[in-house]
N, C-alpha and C positions, 0 to 999 in steps of 0.2 A: 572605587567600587571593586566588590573581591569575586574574581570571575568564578562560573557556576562553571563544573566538572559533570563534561558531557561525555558517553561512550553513546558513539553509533554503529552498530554491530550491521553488517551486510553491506559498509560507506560503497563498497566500488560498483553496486546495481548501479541502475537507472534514478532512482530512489532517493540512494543514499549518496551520491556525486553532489546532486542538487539540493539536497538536504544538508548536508556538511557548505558547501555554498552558500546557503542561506543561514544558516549559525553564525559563518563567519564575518558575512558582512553586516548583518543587525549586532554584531559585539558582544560583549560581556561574556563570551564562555573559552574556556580549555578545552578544544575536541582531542578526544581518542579515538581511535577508529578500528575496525577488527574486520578482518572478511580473508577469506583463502586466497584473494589477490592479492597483489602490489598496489599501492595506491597509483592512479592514475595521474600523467601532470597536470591535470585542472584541480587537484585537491590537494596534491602534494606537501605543498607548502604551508597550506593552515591547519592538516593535522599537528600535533605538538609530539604525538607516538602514534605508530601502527602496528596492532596484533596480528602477524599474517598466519592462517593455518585454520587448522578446522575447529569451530568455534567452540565444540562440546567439550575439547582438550584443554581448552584455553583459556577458560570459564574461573578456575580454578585463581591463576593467576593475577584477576581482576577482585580479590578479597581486600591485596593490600590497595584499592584506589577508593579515595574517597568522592564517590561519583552523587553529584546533584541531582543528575537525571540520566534514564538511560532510552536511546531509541532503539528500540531490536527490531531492525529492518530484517535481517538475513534468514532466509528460507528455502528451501526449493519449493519451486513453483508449480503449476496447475498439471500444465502436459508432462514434463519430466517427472511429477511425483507420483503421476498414474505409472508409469514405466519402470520406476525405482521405488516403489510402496514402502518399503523396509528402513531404505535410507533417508525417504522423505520423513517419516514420524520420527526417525533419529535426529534427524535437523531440525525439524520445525516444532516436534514435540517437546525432547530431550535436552536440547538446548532452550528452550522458552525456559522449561521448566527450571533448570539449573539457574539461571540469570536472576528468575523471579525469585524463590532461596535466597541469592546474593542480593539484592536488592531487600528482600524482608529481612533482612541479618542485619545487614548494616543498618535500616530503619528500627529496627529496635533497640540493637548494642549503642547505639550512638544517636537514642532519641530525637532523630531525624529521619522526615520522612523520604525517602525518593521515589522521583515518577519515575514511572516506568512506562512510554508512549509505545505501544504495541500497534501500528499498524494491520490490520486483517482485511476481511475482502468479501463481493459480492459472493464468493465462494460458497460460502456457510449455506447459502439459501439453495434449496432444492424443489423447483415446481416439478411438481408429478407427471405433467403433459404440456405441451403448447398450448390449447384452449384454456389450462387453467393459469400458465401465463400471460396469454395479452387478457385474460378478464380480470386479473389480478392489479393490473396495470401500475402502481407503484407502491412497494413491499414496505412494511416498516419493522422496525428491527424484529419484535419474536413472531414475526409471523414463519412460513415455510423453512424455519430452521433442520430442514433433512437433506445437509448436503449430499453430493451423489460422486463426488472427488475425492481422492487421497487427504489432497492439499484443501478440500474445504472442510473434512470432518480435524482435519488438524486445529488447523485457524480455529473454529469454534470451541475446540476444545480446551485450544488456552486461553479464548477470552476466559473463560469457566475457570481453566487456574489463576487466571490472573484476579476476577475477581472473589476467588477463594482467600489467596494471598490477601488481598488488599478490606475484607470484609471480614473474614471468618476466622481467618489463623492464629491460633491459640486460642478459639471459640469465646472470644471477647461479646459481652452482650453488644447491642451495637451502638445503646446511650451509654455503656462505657468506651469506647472504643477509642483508644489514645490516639493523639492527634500525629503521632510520630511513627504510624503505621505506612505501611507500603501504600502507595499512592497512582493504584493501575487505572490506565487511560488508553480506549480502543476507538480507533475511527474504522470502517468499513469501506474499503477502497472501492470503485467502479473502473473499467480498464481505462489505464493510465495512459499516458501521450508527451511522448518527451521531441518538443523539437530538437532539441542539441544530444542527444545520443539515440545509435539505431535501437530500434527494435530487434528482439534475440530471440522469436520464435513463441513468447508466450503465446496463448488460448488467446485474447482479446488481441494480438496485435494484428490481426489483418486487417483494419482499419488505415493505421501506419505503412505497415508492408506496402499496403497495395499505392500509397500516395508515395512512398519515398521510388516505387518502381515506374509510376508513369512520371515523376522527378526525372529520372536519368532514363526514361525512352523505353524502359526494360517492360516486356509482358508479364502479367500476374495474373496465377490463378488461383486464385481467392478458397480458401478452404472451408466455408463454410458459405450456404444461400442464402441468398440476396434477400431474405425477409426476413435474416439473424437480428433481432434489434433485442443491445442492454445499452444497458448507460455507461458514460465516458468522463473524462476528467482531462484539462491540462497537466500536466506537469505544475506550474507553479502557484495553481488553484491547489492541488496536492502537498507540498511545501509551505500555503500557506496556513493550509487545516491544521496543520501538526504546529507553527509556530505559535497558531493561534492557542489552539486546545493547549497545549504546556503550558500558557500564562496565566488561563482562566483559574480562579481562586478557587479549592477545591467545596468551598462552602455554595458556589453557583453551580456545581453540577450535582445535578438530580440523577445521573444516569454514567455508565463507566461506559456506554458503549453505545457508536453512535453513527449513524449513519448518515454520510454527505453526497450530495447529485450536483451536477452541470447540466447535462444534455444527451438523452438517448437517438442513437442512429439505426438503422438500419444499414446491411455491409450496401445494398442496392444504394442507400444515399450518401454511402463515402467513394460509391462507383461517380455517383454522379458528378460530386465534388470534384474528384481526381479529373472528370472526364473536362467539366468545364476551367478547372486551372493549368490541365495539359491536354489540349487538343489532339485528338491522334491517340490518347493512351491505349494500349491494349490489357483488358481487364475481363477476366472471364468467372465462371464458379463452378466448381467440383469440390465439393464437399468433402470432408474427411470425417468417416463415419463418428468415429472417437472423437475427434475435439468438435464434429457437430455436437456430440450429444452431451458432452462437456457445457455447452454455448447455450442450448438448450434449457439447461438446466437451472440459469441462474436468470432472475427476474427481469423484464425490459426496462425497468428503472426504481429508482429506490425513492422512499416517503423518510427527508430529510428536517423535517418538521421539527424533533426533538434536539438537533444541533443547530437550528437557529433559534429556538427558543431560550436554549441554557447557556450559548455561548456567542450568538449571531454570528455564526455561518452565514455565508453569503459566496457564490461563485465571480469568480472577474469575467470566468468566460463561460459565455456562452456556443452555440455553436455557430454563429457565424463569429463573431468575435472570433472562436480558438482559431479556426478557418484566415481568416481576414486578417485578424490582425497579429497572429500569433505563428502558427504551424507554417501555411504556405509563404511566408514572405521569407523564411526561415531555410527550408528547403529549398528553396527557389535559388537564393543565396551559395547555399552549399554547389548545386549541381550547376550553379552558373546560368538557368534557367530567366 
């Protein structure tokens, strides 16, 4: 069988470690890998090449690969993109944009289509107040599209080029619309949770923070109050969206963009958790104005309906699952616990 030519752009996130992991062990493909680090040695090995450096430079060099699919992990994120406004849309914009180009180039030059699996985020979504979040109670995808972030008017803005690229470009009517066209696919992430690497300070990680600090004994003060509740994701319920979604035949999806749920918390019910799996922990809340209203602003959980419909989505974990059988045996492990 002739292995499928994968680039995973951002490999050395959270993300993309675990993603590049799971390519390699389900088989069949050549990963290339791109991100401004060194690959890590848990990935090392099953990339085939790594582009190290800033992606928008490097974009260029990826004309001569002939790539099957591509996953454009790499962005800057929610709190850093509020802080660096100019350099976030140069990344997450400029670079989307460039990629998807390279990807509708070579789907056309060479009458083949390639995916393009764009991960995006509950970002996009912007409720106007708290009241008209918990009444709202689970979002589905074109409702409160008025993000209030850097990083979430980005994200929706290239789902929009991506389904520009993969719909409209070269304004093909759309019962003509050659089968060898760009092939864009967006899941809508909820905060993510990786047992096997820390949390780096995103917007949703006080969840993590606060379990991996009553882990090792340490006090936490939680940046955001105790009635913050969105919705959350394992790690490899995330990993398996995307393996999933790349297989589905492009004839079964009705929709380029699409939104997946596990299990909304509140930060008080991952106090609680922390408190009952470490006794003793010391966990408190002082909000931070900014990444409260960050927190605020994106819905307590998502209406996942249209991705089990077209491709049966379905989550492994839940929250006591991610809890139970997943996260805390995990950490526990790590700190010797």
């Amino acid at each position: 069988m002739t292995e499928k030519v994968v680039l995973v752009t951002g490999a050395c996130g959270e993300i993309g470690q675990a993603l590049v992991q799971g390519l390699a062990k389900q088989g069949g493909y050549r990963i290339v890998t791109a991100d401004l680090s060194p690959l890590p040695e848990n990935i090392k090995d099953v990339s085939t090449e790594h582009a190290q450096g800033d992606l928008v430079y490097k974009i260029k060099t990826f004309y001569d690969y002939d790539f099957d699919i591509i996953f454009h992990l790499a962005a800057s994120l929610s709190s850093k993109a509020e802080v660096s406004s100019e350099d976030a849309h140069r990344i997450n914009v400029e670079g989307t944009m460039q990629l998807l180009m390279l990807a509708a180039y070579r789907s056309e030059k060479y009458q083949k289509s390639v995916k393009f699996i764009f991960p995006s985020s509950i970002a996009v979504y912007g409720m106007p107040d708290l009241e008209t979040k918990k009444l709202a109670g689970c979002v589905k995808e074109e409702e409160y599209n008025l993000p209030h972030t850097m990083y979430g008017c980005n994200k929706l803005y290239c789902e929009k080029l991506g389904t520009y690229y993969s719909l409209y470009y070269g304004q093909k009517h759309l019962d003509e619309r050659p089968p060898h066209m760009l092939d864009f696919r967006s899941i809508r992430f909820p905060g993510l949770i990786s047992a096997f690497t820390l949390p780096h300070g995103g917007t949703s990680d006080y969840g993590p923070e606060m379990l991996h600090a009553a882990a090792q004994g340490n006090p936490y003060s939680c940046f955001v109050r105790e009635d913050t509740k969105i919705s959350f994701m394992a790690m490899p319920d995330a990993i398996k969206s995307l393996l999933m979604l790349v297989d589905v035949p492009r004839e079964k999806l009705h929709h380029q963009i699409y939104n997946i749920g596990a299990f909304a918390l509140t930060a008080g019910e991952f106090r609680d958790r922390a408190s009952r799996a470490f006794p003793g922990a010391q966990i408190t809340f002082a909000p931070n104005p900014r990444r409260q209203g960050i927190v605020d602003s994106w819905p307590e959980d998502v209406d996942d309906s249209l991705a089990r419909a077209d491709w049966g989505w379905q989550p492994d974990y839940d929250a006591d699952a991610f809890f139970d059988e997943y996260f805390l045996p995990e950490i526990k492990k790590r700190y010797q616990r």
